[in-house]
PDB file of N, H, CA, C and O in Angstrom:
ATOM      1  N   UNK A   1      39.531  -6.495 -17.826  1.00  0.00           N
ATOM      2  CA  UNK A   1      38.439  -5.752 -18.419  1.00  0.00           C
ATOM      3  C   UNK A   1      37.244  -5.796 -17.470  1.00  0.00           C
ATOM      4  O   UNK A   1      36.911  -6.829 -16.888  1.00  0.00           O
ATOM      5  N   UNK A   2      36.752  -4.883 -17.369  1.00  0.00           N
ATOM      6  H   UNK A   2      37.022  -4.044 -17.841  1.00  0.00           H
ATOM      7  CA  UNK A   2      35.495  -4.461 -16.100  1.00  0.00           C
ATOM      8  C   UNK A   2      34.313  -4.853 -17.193  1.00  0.00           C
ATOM      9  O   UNK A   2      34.656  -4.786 -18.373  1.00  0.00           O
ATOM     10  N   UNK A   3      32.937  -5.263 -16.904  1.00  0.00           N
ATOM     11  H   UNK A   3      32.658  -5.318 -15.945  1.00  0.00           H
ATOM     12  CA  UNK A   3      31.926  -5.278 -17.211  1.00  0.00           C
ATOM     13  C   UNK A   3      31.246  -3.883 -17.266  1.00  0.00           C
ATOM     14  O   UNK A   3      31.623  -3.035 -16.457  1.00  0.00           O
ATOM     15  N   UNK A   4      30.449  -3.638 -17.998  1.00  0.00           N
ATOM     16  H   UNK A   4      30.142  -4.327 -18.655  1.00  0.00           H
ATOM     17  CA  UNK A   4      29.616  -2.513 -17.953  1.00  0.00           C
ATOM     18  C   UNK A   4      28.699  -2.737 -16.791  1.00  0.00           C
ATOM     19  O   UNK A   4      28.312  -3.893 -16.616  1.00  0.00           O
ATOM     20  N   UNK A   5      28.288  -1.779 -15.953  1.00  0.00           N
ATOM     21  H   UNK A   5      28.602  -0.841 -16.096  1.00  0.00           H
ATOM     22  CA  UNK A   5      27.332  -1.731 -14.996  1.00  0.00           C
ATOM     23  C   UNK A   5      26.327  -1.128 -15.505  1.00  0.00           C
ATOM     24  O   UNK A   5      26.716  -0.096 -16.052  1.00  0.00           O
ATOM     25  N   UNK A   6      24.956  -1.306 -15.611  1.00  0.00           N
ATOM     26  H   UNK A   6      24.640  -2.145 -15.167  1.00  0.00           H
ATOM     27  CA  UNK A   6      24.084  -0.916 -16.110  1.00  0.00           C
ATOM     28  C   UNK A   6      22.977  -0.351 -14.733  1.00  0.00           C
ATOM     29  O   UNK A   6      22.948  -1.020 -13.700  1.00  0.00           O
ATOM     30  N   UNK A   7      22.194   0.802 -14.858  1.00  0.00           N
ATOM     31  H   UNK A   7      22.217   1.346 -15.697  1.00  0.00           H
ATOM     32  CA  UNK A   7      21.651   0.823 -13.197  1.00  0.00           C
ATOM     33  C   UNK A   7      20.319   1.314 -14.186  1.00  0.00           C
ATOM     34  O   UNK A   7      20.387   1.778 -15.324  1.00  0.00           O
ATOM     35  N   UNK A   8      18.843   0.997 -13.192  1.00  0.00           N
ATOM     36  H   UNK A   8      18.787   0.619 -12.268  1.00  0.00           H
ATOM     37  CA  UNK A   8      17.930   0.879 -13.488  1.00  0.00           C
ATOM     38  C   UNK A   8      17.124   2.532 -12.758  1.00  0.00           C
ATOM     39  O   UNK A   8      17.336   2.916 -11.608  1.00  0.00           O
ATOM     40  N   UNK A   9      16.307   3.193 -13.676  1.00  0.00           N
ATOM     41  H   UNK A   9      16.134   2.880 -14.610  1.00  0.00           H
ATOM     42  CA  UNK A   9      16.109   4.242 -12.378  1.00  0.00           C
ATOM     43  C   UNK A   9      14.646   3.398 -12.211  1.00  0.00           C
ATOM     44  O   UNK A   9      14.112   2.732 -13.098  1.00  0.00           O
ATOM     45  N   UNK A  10      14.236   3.570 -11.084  1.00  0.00           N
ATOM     46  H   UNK A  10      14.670   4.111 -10.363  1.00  0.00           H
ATOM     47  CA  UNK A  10      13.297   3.480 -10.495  1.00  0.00           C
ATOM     48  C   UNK A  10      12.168   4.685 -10.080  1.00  0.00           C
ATOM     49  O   UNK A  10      12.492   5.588  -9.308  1.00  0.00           O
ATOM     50  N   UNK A  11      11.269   4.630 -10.473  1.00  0.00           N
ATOM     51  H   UNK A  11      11.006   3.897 -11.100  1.00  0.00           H
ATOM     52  CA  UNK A  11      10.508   5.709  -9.839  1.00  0.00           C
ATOM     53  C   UNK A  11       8.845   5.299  -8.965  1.00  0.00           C
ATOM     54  O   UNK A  11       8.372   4.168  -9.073  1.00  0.00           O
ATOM     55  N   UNK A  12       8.419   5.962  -8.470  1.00  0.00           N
ATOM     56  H   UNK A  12       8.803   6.881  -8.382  1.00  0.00           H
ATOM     57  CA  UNK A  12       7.185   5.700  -7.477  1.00  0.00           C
ATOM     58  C   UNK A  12       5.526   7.071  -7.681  1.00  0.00           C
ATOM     59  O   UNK A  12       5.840   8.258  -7.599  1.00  0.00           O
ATOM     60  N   UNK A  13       4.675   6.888  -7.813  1.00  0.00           N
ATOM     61  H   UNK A  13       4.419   5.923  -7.880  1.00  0.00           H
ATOM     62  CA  UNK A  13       3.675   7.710  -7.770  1.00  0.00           C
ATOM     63  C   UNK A  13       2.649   7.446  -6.716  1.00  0.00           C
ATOM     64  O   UNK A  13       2.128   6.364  -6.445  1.00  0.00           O
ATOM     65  N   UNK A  14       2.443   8.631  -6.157  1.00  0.00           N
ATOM     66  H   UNK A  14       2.866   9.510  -6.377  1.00  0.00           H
ATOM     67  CA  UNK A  14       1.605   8.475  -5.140  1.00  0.00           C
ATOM     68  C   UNK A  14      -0.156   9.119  -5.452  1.00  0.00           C
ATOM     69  O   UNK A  14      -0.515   9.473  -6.575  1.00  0.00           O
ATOM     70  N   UNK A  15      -0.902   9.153  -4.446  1.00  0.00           N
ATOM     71  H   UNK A  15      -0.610   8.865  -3.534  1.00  0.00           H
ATOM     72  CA  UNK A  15      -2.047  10.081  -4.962  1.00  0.00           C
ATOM     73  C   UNK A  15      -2.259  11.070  -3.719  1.00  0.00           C
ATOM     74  O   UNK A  15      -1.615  10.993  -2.673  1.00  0.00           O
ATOM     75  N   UNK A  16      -2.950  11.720  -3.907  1.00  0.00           N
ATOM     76  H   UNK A  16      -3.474  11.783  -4.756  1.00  0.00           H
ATOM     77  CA  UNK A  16      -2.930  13.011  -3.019  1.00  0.00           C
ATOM     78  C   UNK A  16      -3.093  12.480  -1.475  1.00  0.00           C
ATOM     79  O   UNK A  16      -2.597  13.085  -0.525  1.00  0.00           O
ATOM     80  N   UNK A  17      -3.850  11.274  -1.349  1.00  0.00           N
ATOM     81  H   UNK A  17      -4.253  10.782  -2.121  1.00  0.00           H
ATOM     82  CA  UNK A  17      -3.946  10.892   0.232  1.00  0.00           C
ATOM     83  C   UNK A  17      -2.137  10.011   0.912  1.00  0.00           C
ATOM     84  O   UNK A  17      -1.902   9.299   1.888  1.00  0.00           O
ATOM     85  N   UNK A  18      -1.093  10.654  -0.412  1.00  0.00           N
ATOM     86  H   UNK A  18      -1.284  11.232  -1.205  1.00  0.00           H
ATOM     87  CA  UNK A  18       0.071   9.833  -0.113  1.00  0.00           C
ATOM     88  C   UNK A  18       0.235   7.787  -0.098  1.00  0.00           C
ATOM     89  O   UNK A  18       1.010   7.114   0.581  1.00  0.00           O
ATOM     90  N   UNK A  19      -0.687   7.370  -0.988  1.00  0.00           N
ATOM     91  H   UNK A  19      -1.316   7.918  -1.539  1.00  0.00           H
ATOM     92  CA  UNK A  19      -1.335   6.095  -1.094  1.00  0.00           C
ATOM     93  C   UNK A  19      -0.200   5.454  -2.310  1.00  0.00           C
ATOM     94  O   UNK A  19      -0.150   6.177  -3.305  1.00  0.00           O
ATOM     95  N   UNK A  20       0.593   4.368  -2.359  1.00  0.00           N
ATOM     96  H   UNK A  20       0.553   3.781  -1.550  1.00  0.00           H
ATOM     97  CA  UNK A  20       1.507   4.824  -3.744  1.00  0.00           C
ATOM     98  C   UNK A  20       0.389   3.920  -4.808  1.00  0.00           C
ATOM     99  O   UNK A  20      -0.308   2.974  -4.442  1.00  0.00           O
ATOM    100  N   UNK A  21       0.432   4.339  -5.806  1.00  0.00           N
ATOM    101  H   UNK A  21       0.999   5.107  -6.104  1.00  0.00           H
ATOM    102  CA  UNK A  21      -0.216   4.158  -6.761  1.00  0.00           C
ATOM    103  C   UNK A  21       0.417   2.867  -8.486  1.00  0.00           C
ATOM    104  O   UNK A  21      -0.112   2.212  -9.384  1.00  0.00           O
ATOM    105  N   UNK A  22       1.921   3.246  -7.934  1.00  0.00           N
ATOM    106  H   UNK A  22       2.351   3.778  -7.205  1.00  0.00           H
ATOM    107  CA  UNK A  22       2.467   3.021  -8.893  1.00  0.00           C
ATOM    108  C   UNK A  22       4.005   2.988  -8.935  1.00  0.00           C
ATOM    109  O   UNK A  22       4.630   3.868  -8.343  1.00  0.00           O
ATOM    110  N   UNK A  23       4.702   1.923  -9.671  1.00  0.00           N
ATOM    111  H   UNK A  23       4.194   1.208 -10.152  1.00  0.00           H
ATOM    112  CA  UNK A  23       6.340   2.338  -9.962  1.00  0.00           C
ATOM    113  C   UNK A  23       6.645   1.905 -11.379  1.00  0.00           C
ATOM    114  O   UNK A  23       5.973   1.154 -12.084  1.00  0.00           O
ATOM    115  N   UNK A  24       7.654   2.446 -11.634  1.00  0.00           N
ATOM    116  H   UNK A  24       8.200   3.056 -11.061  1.00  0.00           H
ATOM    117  CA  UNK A  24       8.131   2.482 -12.791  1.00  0.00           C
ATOM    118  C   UNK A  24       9.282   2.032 -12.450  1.00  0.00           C
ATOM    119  O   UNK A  24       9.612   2.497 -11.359  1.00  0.00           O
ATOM    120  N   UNK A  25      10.551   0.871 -13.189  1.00  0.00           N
ATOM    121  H   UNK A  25      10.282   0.493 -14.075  1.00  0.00           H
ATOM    122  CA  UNK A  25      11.706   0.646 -12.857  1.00  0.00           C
ATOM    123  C   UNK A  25      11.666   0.106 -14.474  1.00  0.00           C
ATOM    124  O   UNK A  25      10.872  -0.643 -15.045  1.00  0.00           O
ATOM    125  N   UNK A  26      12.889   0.826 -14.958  1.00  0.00           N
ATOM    126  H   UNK A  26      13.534   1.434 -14.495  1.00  0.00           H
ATOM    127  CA  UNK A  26      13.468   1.226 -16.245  1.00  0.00           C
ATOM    128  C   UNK A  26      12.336   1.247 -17.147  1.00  0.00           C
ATOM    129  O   UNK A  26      11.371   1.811 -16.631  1.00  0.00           O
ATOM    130  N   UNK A  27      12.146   0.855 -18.225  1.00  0.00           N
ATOM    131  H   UNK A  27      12.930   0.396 -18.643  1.00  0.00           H
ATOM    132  CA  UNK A  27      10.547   0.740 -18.884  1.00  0.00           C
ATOM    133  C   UNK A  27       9.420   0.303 -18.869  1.00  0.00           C
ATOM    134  O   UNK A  27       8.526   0.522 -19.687  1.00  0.00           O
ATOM    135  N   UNK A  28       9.387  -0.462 -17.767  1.00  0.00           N
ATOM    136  H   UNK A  28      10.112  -0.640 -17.102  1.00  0.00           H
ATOM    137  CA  UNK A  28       8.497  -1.170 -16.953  1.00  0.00           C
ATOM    138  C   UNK A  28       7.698  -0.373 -15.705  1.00  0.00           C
ATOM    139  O   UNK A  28       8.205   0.129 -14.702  1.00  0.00           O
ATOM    140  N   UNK A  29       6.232  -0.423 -16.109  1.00  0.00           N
ATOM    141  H   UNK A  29       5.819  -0.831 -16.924  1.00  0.00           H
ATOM    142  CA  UNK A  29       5.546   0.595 -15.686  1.00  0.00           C
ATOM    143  C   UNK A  29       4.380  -0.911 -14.731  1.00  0.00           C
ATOM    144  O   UNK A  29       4.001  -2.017 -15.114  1.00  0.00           O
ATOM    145  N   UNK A  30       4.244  -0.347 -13.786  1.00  0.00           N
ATOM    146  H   UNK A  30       4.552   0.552 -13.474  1.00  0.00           H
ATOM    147  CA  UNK A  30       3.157  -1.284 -12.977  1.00  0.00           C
ATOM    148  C   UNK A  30       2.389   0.065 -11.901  1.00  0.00           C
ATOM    149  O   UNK A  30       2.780   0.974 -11.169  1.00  0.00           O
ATOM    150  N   UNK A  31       1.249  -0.452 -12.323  1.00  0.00           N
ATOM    151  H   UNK A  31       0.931  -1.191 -12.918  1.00  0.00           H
ATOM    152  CA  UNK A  31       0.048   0.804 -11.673  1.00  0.00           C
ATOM    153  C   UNK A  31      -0.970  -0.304 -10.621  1.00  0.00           C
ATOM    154  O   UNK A  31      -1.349  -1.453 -10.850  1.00  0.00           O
ATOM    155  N   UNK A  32      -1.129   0.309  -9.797  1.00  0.00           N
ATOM    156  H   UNK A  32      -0.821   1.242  -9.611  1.00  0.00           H
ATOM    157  CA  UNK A  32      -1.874  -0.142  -8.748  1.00  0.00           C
ATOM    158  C   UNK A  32      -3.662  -0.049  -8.348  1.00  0.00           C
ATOM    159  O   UNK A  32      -4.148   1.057  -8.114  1.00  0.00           O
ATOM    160  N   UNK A  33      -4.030  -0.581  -8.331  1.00  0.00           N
ATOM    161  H   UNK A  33      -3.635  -1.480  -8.522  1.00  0.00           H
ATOM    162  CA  UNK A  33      -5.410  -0.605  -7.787  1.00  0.00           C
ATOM    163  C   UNK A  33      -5.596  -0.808  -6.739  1.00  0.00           C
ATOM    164  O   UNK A  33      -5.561  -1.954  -6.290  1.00  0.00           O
ATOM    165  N   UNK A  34      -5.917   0.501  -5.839  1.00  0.00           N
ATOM    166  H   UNK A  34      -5.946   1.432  -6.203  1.00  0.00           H
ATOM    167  CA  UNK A  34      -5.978   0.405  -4.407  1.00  0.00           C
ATOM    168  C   UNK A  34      -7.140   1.036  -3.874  1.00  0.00           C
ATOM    169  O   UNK A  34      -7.366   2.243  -3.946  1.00  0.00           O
ATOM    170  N   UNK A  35      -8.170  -0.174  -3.112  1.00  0.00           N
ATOM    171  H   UNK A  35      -7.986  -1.155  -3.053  1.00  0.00           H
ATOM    172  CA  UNK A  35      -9.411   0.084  -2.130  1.00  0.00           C
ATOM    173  C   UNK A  35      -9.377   1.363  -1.335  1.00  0.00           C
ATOM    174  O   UNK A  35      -9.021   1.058  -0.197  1.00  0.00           O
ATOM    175  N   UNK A  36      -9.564   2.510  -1.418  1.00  0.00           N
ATOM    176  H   UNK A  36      -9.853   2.757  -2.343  1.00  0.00           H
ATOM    177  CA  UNK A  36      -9.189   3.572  -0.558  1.00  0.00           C
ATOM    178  C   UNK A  36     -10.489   3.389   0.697  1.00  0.00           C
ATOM    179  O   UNK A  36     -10.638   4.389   1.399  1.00  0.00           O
ATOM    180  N   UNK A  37     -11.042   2.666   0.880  1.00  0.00           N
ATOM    181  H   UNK A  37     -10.921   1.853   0.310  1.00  0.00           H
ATOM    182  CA  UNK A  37     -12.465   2.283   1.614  1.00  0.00           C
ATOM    183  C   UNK A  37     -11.547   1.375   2.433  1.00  0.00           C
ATOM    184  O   UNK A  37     -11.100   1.867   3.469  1.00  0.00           O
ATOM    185  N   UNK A  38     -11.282   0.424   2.197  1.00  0.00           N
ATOM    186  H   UNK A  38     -11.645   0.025   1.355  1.00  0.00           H
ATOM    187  CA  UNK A  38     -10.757  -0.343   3.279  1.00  0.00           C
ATOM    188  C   UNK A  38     -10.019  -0.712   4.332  1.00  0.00           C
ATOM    189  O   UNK A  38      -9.023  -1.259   3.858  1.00  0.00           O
ATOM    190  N   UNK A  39      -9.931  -0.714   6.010  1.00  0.00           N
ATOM    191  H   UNK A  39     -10.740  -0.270   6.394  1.00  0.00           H
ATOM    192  CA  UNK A  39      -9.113   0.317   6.499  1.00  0.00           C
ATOM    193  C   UNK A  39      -7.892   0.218   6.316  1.00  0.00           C
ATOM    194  O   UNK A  39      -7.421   1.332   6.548  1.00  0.00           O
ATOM    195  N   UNK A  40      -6.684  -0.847   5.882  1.00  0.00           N
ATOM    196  H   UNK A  40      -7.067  -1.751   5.694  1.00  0.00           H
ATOM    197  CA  UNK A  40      -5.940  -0.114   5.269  1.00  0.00           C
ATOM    198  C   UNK A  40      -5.703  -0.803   3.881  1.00  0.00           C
ATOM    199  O   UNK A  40      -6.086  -1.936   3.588  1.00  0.00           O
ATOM    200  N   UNK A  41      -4.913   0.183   2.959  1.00  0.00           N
ATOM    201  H   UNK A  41      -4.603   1.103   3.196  1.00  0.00           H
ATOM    202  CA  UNK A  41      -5.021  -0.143   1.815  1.00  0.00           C
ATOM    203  C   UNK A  41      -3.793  -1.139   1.593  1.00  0.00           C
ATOM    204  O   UNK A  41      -2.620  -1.228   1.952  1.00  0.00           O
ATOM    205  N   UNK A  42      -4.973  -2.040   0.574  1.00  0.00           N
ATOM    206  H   UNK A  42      -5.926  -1.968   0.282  1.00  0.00           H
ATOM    207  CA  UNK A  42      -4.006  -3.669   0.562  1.00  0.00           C
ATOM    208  C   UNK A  42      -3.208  -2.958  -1.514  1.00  0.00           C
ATOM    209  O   UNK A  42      -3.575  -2.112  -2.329  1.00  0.00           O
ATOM    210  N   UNK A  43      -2.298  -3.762  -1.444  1.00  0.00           N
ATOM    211  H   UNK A  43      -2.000  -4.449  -0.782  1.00  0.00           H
ATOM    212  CA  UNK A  43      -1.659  -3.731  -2.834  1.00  0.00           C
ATOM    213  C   UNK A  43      -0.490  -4.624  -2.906  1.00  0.00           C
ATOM    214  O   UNK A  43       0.626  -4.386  -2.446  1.00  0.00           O
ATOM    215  N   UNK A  44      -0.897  -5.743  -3.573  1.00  0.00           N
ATOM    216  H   UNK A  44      -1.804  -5.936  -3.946  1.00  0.00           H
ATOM    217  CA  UNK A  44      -0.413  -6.752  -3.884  1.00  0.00           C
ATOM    218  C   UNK A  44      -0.002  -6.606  -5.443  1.00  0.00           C
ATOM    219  O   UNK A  44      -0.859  -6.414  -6.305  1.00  0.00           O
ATOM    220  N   UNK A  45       1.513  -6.724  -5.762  1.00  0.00           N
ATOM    221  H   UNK A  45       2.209  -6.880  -5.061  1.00  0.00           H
ATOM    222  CA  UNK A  45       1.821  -6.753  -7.068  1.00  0.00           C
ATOM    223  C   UNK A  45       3.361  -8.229  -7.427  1.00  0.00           C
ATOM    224  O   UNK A  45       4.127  -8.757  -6.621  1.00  0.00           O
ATOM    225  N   UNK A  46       3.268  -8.359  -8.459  1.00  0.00           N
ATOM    226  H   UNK A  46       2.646  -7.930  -9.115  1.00  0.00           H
ATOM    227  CA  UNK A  46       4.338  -9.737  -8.595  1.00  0.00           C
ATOM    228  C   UNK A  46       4.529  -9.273 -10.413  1.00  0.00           C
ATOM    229  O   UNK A  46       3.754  -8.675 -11.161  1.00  0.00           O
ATOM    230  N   UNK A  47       5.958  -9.880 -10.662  1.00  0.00           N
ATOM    231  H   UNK A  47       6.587 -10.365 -10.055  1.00  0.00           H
ATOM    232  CA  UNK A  47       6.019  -9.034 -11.835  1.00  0.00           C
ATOM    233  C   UNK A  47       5.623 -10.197 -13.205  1.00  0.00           C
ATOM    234  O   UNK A  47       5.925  -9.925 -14.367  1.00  0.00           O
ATOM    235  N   UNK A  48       4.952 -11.415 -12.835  1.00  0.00           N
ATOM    236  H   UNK A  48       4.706 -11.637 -11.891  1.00  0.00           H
ATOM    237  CA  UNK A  48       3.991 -12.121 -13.453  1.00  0.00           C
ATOM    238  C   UNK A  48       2.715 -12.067 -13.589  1.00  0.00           C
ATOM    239  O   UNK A  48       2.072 -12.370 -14.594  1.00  0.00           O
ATOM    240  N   UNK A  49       2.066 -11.428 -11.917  1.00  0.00           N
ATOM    241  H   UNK A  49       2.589 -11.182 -11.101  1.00  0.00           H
ATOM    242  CA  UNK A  49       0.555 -11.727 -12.084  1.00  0.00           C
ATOM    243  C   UNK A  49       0.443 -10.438 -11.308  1.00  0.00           C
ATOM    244  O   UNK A  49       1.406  -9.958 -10.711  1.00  0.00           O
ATOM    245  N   UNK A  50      -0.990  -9.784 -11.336  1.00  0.00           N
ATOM    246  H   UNK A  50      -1.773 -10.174 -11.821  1.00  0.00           H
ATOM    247  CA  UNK A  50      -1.441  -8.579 -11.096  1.00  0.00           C
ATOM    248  C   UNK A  50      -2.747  -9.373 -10.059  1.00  0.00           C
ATOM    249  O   UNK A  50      -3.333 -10.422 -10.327  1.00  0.00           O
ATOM    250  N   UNK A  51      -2.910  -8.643  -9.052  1.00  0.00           N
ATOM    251  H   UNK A  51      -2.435  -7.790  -8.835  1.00  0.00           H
ATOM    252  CA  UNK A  51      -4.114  -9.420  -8.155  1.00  0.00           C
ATOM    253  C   UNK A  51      -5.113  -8.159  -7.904  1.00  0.00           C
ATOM    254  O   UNK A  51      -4.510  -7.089  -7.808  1.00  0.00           O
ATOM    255  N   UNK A  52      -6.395  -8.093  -7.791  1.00  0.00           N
ATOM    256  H   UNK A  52      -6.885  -8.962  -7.869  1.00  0.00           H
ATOM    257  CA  UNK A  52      -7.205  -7.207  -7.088  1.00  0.00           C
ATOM    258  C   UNK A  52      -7.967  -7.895  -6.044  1.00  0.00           C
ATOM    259  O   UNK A  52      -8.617  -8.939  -6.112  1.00  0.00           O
ATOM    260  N   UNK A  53      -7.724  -6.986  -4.926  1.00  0.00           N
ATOM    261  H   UNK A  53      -7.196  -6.138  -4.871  1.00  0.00           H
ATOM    262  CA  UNK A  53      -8.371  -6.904  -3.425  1.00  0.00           C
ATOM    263  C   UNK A  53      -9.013  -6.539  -3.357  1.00  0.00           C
ATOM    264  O   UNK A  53      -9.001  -5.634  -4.191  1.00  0.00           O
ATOM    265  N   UNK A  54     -10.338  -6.529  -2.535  1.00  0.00           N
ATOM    266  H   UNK A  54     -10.348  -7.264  -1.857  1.00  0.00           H
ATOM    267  CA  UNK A  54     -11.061  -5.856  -1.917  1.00  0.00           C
ATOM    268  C   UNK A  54     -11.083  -6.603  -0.267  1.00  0.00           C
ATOM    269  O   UNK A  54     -10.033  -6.975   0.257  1.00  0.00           O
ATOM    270  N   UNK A  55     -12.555  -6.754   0.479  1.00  0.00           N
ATOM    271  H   UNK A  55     -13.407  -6.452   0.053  1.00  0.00           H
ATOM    272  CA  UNK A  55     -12.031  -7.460   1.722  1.00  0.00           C
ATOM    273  C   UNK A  55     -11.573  -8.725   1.362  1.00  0.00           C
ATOM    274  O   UNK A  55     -11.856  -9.515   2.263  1.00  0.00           O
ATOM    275  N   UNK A  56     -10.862  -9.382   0.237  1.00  0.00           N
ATOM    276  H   UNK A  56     -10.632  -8.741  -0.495  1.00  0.00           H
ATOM    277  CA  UNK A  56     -10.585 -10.598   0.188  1.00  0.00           C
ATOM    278  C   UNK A  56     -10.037 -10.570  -1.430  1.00  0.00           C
ATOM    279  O   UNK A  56     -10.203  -9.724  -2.309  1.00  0.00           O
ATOM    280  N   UNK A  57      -9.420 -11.678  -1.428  1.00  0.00           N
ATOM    281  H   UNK A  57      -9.286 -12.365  -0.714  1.00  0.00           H
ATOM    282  CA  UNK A  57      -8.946 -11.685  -3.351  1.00  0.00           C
ATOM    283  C   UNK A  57     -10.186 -11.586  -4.163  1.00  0.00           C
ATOM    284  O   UNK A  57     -10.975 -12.529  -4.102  1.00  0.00           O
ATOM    285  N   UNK A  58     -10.497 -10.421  -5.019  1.00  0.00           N
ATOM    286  H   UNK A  58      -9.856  -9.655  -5.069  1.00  0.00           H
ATOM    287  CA  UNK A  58     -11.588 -10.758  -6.319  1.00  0.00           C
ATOM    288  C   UNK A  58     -10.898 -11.244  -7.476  1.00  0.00           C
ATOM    289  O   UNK A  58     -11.629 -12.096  -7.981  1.00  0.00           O
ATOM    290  N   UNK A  59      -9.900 -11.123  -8.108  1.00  0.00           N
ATOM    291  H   UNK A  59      -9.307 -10.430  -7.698  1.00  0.00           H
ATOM    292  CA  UNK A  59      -9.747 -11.555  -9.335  1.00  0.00           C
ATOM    293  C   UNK A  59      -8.153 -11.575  -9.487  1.00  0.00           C
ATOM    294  O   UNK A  59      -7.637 -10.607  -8.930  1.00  0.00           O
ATOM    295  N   UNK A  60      -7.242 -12.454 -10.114  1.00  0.00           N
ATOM    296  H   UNK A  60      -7.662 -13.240 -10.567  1.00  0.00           H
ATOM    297  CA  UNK A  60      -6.130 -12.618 -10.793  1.00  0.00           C
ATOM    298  C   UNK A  60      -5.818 -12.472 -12.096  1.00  0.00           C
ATOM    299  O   UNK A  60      -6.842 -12.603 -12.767  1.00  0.00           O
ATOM    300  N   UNK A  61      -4.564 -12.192 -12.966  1.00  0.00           N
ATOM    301  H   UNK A  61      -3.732 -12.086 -12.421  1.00  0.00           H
ATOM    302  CA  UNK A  61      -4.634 -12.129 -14.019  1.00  0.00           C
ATOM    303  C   UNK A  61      -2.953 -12.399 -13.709  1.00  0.00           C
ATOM    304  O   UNK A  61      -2.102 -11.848 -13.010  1.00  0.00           O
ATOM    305  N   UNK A  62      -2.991 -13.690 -14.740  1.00  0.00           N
ATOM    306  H   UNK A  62      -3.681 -14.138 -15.308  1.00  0.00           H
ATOM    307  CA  UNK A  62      -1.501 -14.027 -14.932  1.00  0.00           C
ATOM    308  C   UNK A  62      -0.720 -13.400 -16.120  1.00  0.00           C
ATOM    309  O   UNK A  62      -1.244 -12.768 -17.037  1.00  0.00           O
ATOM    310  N   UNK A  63       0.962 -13.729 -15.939  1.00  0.00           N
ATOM    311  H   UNK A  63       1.388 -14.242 -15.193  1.00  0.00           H
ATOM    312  CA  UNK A  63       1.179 -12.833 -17.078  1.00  0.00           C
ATOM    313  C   UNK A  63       1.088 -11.822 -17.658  1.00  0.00           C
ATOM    314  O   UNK A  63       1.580 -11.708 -18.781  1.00  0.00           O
TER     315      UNK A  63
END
């Protein structure tokens, strides 16, 4: 007997300067906050904690 394979879609959003903004993988939605000022854009994501950048870490949020 085979296991069911289950596959996840994944998807990605960008913004008009082609910057990605965002992914989605199965119902799980994670959106990005990205410095468009800084020369290049930082985006740090973990699927526990959410971080915002600017020239340096400003703030965390766990969970």
């Amino acid at each position: 007997m085979r296991s069911p394979t289950f596959a996840l879609q994944r998807q990605a959003a960008y913004n008009g300067d082609g910057v990605r903004v965002g992914k989605t993988i199965g119902a799980a939605t994670t959106e990005y906050l990205v410095d468009l000022a800084a020369t290049l854009p930082v985006v740090i994501s973990d699927t526990d904690a959410v971080y915002l950048y600017g020239l340096d870490i400003i703030a965390q949020q766990l969970g």
